[in-house]
PyMOL Python script that loads the backbone (N, CA, C, O; Angstrom):
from pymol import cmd

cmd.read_pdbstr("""\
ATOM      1  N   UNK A   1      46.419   9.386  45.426  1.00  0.00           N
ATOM      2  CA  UNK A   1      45.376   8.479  45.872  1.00  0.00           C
ATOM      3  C   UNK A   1      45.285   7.315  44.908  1.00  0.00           C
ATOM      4  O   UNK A   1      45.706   7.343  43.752  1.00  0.00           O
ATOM      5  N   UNK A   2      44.717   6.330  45.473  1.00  0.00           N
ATOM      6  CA  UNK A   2      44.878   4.509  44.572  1.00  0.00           C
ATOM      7  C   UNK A   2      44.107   4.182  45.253  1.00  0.00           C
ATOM      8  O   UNK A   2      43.939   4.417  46.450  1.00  0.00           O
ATOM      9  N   UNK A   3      43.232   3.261  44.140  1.00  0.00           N
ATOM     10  CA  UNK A   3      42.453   2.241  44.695  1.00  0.00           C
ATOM     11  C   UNK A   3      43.322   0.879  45.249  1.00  0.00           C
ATOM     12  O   UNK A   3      44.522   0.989  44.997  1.00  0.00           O
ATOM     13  N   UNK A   4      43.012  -0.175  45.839  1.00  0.00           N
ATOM     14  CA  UNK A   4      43.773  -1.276  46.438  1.00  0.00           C
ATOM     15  C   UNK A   4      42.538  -2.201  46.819  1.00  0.00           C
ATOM     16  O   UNK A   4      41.381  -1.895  47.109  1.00  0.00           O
ATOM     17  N   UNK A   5      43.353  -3.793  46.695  1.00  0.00           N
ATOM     18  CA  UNK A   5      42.115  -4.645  47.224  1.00  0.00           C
ATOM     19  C   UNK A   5      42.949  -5.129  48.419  1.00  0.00           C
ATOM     20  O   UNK A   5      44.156  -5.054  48.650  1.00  0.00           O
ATOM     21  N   UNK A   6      41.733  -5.746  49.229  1.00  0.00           N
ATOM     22  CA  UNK A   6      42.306  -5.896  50.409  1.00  0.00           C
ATOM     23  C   UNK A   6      41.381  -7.192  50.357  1.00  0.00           C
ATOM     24  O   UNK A   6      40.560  -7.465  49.481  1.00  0.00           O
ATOM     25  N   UNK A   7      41.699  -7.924  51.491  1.00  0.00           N
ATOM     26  CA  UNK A   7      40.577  -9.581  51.678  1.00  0.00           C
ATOM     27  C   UNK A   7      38.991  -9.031  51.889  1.00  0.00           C
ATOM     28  O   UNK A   7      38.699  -8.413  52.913  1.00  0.00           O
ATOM     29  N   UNK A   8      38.243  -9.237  51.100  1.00  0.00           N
ATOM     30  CA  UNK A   8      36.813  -9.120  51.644  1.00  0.00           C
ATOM     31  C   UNK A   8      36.694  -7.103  50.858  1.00  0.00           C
ATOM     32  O   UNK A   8      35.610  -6.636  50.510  1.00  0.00           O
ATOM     33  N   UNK A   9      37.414  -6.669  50.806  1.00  0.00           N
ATOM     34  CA  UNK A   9      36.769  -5.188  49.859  1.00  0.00           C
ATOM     35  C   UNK A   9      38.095  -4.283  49.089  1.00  0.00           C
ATOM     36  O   UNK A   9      39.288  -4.291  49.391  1.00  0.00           O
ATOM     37  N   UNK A  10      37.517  -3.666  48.199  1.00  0.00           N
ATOM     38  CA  UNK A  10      38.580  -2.813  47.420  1.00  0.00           C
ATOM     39  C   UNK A  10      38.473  -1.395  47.815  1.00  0.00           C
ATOM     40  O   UNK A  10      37.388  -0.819  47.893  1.00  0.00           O
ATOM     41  N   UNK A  11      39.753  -0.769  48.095  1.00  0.00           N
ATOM     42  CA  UNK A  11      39.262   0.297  48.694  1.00  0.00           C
ATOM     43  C   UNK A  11      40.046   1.390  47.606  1.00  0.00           C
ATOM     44  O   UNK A  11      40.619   1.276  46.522  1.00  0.00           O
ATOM     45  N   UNK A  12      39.751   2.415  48.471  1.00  0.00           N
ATOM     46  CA  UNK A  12      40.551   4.341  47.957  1.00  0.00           C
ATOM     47  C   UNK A  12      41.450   4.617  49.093  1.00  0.00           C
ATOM     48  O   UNK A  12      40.804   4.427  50.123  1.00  0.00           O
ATOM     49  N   UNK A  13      42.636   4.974  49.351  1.00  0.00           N
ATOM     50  CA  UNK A  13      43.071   5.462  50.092  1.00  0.00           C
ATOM     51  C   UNK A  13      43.881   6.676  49.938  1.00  0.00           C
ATOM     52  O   UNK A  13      43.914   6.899  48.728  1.00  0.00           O
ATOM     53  N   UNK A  14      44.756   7.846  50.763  1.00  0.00           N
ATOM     54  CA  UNK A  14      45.118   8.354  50.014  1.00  0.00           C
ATOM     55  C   UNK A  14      46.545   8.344  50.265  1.00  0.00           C
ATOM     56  O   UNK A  14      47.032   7.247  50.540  1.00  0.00           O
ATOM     57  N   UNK A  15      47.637   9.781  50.206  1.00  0.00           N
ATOM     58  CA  UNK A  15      48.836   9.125  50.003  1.00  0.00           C
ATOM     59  C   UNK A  15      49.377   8.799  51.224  1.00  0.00           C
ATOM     60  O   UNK A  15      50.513   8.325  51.209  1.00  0.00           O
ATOM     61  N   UNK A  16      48.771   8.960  52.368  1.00  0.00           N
ATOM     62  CA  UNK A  16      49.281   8.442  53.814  1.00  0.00           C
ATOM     63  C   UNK A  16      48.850   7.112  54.193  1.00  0.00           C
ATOM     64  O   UNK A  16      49.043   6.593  55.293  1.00  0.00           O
ATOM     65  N   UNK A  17      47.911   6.305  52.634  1.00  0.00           N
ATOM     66  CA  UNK A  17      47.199   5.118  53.118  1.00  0.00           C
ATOM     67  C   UNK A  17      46.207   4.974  54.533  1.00  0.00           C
ATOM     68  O   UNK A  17      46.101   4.229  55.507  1.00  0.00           O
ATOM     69  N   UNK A  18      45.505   6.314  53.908  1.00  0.00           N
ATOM     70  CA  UNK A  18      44.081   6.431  55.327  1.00  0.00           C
ATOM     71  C   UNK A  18      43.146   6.151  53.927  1.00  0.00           C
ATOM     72  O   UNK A  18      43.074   6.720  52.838  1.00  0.00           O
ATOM     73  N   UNK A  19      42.499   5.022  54.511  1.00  0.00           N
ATOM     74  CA  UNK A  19      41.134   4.477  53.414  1.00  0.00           C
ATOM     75  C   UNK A  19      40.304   5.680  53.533  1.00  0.00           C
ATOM     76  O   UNK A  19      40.319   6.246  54.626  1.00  0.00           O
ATOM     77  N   UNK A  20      39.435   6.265  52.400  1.00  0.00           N
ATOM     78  CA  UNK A  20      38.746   7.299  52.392  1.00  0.00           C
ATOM     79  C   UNK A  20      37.483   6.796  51.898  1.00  0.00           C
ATOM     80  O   UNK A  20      36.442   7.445  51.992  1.00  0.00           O
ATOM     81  N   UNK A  21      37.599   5.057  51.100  1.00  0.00           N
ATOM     82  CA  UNK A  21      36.411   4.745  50.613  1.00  0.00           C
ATOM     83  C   UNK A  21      36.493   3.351  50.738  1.00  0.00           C
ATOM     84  O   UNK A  21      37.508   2.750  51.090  1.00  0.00           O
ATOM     85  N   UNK A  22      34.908   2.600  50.311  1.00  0.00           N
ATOM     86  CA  UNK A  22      35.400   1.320  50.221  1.00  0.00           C
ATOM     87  C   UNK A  22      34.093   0.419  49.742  1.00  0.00           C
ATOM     88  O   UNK A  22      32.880   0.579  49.884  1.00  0.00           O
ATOM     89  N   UNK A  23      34.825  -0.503  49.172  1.00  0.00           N
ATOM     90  CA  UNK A  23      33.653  -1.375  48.433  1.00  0.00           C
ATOM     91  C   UNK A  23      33.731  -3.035  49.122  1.00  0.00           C
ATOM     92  O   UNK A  23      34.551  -3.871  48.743  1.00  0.00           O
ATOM     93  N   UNK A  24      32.596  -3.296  50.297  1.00  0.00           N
ATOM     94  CA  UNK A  24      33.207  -4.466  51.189  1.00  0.00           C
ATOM     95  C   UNK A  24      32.029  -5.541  50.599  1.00  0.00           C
ATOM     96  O   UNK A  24      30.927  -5.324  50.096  1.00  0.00           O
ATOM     97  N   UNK A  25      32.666  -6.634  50.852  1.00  0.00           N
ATOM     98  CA  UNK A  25      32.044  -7.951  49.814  1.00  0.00           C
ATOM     99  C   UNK A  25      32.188  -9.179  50.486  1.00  0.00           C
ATOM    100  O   UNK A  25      33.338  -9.388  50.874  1.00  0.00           O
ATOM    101  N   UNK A  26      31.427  -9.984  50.718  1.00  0.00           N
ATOM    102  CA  UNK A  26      31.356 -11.718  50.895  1.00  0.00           C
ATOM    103  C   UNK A  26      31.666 -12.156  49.709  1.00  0.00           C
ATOM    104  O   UNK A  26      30.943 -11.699  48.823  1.00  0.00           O
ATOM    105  N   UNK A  27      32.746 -13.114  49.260  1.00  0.00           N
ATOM    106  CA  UNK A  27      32.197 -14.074  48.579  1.00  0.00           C
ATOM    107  C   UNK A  27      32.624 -15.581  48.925  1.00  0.00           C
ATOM    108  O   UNK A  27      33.595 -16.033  49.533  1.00  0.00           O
ATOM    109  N   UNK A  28      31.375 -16.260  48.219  1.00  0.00           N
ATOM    110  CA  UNK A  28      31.070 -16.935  48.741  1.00  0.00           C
ATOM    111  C   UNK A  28      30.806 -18.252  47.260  1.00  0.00           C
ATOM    112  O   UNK A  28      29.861 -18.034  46.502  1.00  0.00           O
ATOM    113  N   UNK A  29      31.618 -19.392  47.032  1.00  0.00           N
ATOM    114  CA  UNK A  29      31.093 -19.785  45.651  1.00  0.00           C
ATOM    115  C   UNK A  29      31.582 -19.153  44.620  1.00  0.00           C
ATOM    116  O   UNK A  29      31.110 -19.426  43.516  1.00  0.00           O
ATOM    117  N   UNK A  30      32.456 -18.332  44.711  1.00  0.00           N
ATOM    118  CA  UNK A  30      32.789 -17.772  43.016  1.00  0.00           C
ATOM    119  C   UNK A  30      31.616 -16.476  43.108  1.00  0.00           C
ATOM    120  O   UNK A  30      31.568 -15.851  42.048  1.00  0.00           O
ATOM    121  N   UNK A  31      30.778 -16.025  44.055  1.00  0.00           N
ATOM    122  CA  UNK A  31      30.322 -15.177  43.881  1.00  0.00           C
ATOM    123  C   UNK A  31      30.522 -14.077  44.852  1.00  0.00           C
ATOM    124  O   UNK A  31      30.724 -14.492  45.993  1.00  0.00           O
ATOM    125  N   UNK A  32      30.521 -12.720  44.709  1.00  0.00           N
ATOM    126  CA  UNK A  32      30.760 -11.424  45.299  1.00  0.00           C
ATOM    127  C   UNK A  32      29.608 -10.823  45.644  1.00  0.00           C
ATOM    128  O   UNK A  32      28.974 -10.575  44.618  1.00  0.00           O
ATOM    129  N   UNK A  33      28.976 -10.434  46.731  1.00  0.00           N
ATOM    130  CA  UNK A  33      28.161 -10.273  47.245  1.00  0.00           C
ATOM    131  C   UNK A  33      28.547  -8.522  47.883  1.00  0.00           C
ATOM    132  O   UNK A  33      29.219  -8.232  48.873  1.00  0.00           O
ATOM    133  N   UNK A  34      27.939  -7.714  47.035  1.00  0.00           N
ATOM    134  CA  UNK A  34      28.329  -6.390  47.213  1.00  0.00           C
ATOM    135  C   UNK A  34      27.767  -6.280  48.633  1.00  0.00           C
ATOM    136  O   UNK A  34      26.557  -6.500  48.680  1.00  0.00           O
ATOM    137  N   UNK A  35      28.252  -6.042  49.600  1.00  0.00           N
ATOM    138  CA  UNK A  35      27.459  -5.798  51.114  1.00  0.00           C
ATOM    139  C   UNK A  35      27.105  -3.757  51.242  1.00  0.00           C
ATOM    140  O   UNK A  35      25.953  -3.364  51.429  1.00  0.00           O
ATOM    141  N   UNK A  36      27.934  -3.056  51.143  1.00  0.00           N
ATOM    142  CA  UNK A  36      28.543  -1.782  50.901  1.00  0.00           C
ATOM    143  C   UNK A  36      29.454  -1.197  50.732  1.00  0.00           C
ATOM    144  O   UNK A  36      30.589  -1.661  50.841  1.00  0.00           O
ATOM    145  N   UNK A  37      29.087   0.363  50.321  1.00  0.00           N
ATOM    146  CA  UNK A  37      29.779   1.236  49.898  1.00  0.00           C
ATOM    147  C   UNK A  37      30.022   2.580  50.356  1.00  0.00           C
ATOM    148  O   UNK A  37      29.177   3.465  50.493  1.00  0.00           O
ATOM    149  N   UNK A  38      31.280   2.648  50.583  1.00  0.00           N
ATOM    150  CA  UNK A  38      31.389   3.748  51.393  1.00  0.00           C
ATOM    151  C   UNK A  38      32.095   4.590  50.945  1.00  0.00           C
ATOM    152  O   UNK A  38      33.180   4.010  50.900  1.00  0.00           O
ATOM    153  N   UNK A  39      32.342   6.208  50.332  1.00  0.00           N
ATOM    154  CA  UNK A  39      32.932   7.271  50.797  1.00  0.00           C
ATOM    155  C   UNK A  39      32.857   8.093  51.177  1.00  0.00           C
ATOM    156  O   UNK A  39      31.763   8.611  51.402  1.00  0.00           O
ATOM    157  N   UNK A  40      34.252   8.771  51.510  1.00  0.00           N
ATOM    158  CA  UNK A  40      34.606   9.893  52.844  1.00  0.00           C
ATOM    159  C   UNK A  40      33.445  11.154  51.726  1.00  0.00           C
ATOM    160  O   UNK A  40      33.341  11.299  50.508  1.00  0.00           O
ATOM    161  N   UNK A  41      32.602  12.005  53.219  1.00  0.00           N
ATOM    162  CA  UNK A  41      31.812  12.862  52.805  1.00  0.00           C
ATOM    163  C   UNK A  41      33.377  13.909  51.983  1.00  0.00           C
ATOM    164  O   UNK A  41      33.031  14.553  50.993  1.00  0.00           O
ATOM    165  N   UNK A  42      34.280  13.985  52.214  1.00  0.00           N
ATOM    166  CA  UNK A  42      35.088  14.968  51.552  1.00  0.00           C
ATOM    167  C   UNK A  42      34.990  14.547  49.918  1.00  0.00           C
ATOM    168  O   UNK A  42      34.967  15.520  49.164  1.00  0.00           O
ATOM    169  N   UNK A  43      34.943  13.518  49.424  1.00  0.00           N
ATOM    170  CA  UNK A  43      34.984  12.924  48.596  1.00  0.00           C
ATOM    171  C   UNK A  43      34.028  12.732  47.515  1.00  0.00           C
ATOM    172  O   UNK A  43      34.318  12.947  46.338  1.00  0.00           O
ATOM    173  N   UNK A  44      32.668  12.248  47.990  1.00  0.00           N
ATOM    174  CA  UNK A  44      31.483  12.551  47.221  1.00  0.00           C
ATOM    175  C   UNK A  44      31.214  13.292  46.114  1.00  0.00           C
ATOM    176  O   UNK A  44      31.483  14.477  45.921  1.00  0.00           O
ATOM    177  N   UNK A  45      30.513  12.298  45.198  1.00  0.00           N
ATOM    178  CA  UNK A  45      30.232  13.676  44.103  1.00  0.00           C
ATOM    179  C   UNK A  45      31.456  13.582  43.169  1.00  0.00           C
ATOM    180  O   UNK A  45      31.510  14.148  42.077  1.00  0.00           O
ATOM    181  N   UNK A  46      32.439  12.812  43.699  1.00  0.00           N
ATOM    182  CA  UNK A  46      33.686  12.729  42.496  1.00  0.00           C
ATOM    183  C   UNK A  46      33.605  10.952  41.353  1.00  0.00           C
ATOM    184  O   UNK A  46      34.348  10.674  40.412  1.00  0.00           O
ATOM    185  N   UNK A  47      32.925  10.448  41.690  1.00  0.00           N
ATOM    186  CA  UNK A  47      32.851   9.418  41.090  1.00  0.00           C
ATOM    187  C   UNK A  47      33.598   8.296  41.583  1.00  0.00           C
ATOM    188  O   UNK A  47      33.683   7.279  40.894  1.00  0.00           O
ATOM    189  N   UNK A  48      34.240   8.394  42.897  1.00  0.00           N
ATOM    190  CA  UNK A  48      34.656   7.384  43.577  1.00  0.00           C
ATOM    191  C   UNK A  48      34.461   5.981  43.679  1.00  0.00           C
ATOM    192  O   UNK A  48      35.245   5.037  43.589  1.00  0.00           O
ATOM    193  N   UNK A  49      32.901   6.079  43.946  1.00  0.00           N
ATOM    194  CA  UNK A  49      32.490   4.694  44.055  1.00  0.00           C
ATOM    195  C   UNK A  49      32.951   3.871  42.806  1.00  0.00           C
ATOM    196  O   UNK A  49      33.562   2.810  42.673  1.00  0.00           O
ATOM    197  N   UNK A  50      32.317   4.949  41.795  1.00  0.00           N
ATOM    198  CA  UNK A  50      32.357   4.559  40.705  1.00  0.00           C
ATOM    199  C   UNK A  50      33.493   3.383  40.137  1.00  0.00           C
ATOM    200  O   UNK A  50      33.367   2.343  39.490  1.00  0.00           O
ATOM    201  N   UNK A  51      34.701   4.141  40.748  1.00  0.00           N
ATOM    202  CA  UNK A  51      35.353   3.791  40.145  1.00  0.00           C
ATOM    203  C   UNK A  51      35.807   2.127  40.771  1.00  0.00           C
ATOM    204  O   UNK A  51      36.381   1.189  40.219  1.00  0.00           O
ATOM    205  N   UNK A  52      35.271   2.294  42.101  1.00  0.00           N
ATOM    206  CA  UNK A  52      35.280   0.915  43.095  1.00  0.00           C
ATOM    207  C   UNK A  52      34.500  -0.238  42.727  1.00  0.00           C
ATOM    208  O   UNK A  52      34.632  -1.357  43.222  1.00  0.00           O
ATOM    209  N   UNK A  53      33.711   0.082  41.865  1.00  0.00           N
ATOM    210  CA  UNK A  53      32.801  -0.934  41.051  1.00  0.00           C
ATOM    211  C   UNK A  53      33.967  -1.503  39.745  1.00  0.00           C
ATOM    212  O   UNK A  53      34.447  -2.631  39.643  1.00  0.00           O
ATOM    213  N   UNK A  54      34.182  -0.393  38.913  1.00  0.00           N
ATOM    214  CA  UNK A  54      34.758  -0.308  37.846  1.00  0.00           C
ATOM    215  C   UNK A  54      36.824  -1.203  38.419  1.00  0.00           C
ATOM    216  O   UNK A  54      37.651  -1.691  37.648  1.00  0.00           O
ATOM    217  N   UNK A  55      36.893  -1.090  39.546  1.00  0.00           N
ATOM    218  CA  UNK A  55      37.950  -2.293  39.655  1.00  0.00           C
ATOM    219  C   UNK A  55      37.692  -3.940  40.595  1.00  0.00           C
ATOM    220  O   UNK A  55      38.431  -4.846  40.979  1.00  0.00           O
ATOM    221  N   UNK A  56      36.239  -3.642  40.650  1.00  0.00           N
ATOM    222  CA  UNK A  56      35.690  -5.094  41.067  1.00  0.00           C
ATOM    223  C   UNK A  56      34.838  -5.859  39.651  1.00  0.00           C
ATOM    224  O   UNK A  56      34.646  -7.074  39.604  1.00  0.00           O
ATOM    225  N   UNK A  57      34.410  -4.935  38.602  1.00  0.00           N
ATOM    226  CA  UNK A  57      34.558  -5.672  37.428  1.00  0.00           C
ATOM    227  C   UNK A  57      35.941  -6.667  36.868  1.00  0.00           C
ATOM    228  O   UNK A  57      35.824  -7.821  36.456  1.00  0.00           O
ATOM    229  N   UNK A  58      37.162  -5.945  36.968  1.00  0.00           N
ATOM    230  CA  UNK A  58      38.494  -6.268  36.598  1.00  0.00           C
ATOM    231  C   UNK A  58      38.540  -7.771  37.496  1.00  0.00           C
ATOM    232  O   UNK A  58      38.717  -8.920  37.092  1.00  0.00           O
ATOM    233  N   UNK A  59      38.324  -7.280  38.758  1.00  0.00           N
ATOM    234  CA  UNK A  59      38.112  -8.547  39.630  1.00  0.00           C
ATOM    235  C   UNK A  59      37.315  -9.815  39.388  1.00  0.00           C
ATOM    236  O   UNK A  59      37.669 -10.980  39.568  1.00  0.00           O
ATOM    237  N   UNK A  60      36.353  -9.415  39.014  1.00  0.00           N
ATOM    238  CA  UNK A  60      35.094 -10.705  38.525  1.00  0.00           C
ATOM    239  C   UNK A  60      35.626 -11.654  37.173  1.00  0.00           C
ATOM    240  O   UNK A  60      35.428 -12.844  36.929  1.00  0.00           O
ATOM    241  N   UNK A  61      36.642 -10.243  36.151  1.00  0.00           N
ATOM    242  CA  UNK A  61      37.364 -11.072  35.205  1.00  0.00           C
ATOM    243  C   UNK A  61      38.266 -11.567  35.360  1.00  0.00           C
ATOM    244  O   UNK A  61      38.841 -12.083  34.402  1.00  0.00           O
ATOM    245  N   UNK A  62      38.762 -11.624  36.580  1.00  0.00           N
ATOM    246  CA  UNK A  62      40.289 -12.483  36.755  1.00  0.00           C
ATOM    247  C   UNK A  62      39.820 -13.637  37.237  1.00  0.00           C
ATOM    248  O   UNK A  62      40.577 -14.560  36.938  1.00  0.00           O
ATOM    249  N   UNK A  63      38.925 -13.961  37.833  1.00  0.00           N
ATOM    250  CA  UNK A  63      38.258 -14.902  39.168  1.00  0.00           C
ATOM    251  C   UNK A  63      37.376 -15.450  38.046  1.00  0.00           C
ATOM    252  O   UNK A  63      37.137 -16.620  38.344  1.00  0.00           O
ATOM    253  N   UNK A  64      36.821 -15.156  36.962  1.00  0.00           N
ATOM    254  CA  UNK A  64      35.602 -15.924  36.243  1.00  0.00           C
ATOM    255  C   UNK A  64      34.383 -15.973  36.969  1.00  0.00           C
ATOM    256  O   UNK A  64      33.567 -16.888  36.864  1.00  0.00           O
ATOM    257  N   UNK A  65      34.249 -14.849  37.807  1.00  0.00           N
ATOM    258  CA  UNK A  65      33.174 -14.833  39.251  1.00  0.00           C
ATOM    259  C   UNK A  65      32.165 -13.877  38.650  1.00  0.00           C
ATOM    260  O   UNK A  65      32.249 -13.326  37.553  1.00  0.00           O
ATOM    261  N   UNK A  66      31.107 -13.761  39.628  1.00  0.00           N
ATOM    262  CA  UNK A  66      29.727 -13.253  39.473  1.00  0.00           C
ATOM    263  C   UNK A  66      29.711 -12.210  40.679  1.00  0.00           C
ATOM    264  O   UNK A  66      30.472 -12.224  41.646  1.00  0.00           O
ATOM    265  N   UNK A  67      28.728 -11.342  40.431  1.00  0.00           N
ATOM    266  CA  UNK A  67      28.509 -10.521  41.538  1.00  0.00           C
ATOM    267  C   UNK A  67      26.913 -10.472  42.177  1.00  0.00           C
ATOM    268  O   UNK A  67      26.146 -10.881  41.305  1.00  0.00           O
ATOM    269  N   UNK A  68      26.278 -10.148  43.264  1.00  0.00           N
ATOM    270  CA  UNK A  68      25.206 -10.194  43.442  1.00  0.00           C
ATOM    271  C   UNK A  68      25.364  -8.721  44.463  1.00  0.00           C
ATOM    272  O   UNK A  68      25.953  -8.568  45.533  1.00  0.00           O
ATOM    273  N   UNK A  69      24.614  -7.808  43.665  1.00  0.00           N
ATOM    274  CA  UNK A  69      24.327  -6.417  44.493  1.00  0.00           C
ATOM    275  C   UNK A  69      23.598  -6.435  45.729  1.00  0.00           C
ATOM    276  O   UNK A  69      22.458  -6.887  45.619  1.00  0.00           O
ATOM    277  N   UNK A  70      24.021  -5.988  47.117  1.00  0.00           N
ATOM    278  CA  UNK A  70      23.019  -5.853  47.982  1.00  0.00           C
ATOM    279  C   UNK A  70      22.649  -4.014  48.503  1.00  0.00           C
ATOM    280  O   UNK A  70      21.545  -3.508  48.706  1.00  0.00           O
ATOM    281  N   UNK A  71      23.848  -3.457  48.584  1.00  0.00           N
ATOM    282  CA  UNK A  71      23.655  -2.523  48.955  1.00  0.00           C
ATOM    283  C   UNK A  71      23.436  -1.650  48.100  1.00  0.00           C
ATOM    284  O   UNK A  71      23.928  -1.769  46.977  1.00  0.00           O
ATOM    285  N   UNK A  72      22.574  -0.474  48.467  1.00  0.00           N
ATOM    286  CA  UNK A  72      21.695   0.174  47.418  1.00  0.00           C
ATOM    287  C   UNK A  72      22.342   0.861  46.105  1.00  0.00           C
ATOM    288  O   UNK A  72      21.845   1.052  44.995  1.00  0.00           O
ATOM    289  N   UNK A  73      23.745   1.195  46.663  1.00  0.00           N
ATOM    290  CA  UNK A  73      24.509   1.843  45.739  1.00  0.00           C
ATOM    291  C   UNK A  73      24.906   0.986  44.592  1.00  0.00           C
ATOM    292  O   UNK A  73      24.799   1.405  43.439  1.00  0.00           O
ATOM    293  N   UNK A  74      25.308  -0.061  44.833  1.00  0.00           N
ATOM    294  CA  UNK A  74      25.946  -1.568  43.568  1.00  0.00           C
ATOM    295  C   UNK A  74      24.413  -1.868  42.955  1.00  0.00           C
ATOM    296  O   UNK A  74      24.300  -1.709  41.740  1.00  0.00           O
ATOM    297  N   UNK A  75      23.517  -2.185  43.521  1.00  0.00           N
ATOM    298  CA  UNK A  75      22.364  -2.375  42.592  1.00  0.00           C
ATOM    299  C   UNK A  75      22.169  -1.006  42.128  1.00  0.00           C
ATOM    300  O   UNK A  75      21.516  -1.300  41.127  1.00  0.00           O
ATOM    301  N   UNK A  76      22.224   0.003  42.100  1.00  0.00           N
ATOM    302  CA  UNK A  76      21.575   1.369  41.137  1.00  0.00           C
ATOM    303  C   UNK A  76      22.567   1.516  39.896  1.00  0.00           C
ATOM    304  O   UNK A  76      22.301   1.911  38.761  1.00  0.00           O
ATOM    305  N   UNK A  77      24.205   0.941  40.611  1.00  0.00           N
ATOM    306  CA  UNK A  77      25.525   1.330  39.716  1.00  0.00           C
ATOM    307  C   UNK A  77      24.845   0.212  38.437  1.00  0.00           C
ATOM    308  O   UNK A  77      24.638   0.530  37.266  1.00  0.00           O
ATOM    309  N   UNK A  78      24.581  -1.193  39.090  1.00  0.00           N
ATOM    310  CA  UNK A  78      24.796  -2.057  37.887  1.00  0.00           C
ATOM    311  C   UNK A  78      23.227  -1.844  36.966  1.00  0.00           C
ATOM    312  O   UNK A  78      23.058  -2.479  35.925  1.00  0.00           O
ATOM    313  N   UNK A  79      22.296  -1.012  37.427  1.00  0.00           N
ATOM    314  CA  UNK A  79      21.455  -1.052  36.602  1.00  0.00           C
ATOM    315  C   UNK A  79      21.540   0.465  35.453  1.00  0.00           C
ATOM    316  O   UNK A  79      20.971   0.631  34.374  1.00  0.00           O
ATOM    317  N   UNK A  80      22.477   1.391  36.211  1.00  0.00           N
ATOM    318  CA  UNK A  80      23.085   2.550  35.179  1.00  0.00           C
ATOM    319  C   UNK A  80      23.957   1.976  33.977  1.00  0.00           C
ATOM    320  O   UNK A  80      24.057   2.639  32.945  1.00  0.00           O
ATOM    321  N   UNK A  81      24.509   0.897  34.094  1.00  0.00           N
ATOM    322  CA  UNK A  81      25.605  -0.311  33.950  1.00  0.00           C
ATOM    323  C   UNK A  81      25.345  -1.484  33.151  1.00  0.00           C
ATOM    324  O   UNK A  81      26.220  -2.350  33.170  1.00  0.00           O
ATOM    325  N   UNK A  82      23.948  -1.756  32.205  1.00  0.00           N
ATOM    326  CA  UNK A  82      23.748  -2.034  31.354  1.00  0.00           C
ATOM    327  C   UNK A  82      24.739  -3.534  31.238  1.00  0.00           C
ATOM    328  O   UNK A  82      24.729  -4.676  31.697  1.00  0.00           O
ATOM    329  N   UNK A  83      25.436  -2.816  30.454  1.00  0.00           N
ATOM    330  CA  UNK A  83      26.917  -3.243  29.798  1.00  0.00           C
ATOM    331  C   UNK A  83      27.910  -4.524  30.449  1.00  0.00           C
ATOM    332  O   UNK A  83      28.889  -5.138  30.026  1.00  0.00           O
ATOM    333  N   UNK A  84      26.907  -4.571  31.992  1.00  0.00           N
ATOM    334  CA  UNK A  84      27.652  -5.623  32.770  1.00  0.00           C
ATOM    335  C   UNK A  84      26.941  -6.264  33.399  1.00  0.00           C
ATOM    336  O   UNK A  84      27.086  -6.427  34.611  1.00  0.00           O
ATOM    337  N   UNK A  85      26.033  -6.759  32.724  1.00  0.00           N
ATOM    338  CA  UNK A  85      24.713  -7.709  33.294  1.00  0.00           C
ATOM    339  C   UNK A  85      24.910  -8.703  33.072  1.00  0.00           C
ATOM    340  O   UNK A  85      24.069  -9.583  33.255  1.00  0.00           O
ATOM    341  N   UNK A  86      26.418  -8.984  32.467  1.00  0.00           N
ATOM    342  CA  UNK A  86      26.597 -10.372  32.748  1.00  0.00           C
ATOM    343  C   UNK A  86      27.532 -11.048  33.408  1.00  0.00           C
ATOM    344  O   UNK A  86      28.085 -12.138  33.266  1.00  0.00           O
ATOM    345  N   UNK A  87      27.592 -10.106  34.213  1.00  0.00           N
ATOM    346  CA  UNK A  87      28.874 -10.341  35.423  1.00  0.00           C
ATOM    347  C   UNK A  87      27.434 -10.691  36.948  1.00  0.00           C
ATOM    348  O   UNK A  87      27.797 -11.201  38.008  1.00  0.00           O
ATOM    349  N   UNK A  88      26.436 -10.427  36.782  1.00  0.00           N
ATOM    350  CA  UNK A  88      25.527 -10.508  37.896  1.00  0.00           C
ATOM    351  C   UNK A  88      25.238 -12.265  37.823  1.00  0.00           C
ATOM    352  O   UNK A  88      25.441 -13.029  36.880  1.00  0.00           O
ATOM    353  N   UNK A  89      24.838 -12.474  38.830  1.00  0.00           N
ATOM    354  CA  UNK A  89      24.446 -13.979  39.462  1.00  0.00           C
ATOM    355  C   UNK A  89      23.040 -13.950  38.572  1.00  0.00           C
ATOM    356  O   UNK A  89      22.254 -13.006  38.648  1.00  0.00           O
ATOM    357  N   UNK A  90      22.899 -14.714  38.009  1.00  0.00           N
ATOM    358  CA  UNK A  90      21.466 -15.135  37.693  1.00  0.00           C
ATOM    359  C   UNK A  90      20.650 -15.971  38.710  1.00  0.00           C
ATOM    360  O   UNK A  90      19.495 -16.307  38.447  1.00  0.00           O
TER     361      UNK A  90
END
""", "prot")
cmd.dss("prot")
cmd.show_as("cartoon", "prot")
cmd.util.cbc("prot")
cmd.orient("prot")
């Protein structure tokens, strides 16, 4: 299984390339607009998302971009997340 970005979200898939998760985004301006987050109920509980945040950081540093959380999961991640409050849109 690998994460992958695709236009508009970064996903999980696994080795048959069936998406199992996914992190889907507007942006708009240099900014990323977390819309949601999704993984497969098989999946849950493993830190998945997690890690779908943790390669849209990588993203924000290649792009010099900002993010703005909407869906409930990216705003709870980035406030566990301290450490990356300055990747958020002011």
């Amino acid at each position: 299984m690998k994460i992958q970005r695709k236009t508009k979200a970064i996903i999980y898939v696994d080795e048959h390339g069936k998406e199992l998760a996914a992190l889907e985004y507007k942006e708009h301006q240099n900014v990323y607009y977390l819309m949601s987050t999704y993984v497969d109920p098989s999946l849950r509980g493993q830190g998945i998302a997690g890690k779908l945040l943790d390669e849209l950081i990588v993203l924000l540093e290649e792009k010099g971009a900002t993010a703005s959380p909407v869906c409930s999961y990216s705003v709870s991640w980035f406030q566990k997340h301290p450490e990356y409050e300055k990747y958020l849109k002011k």
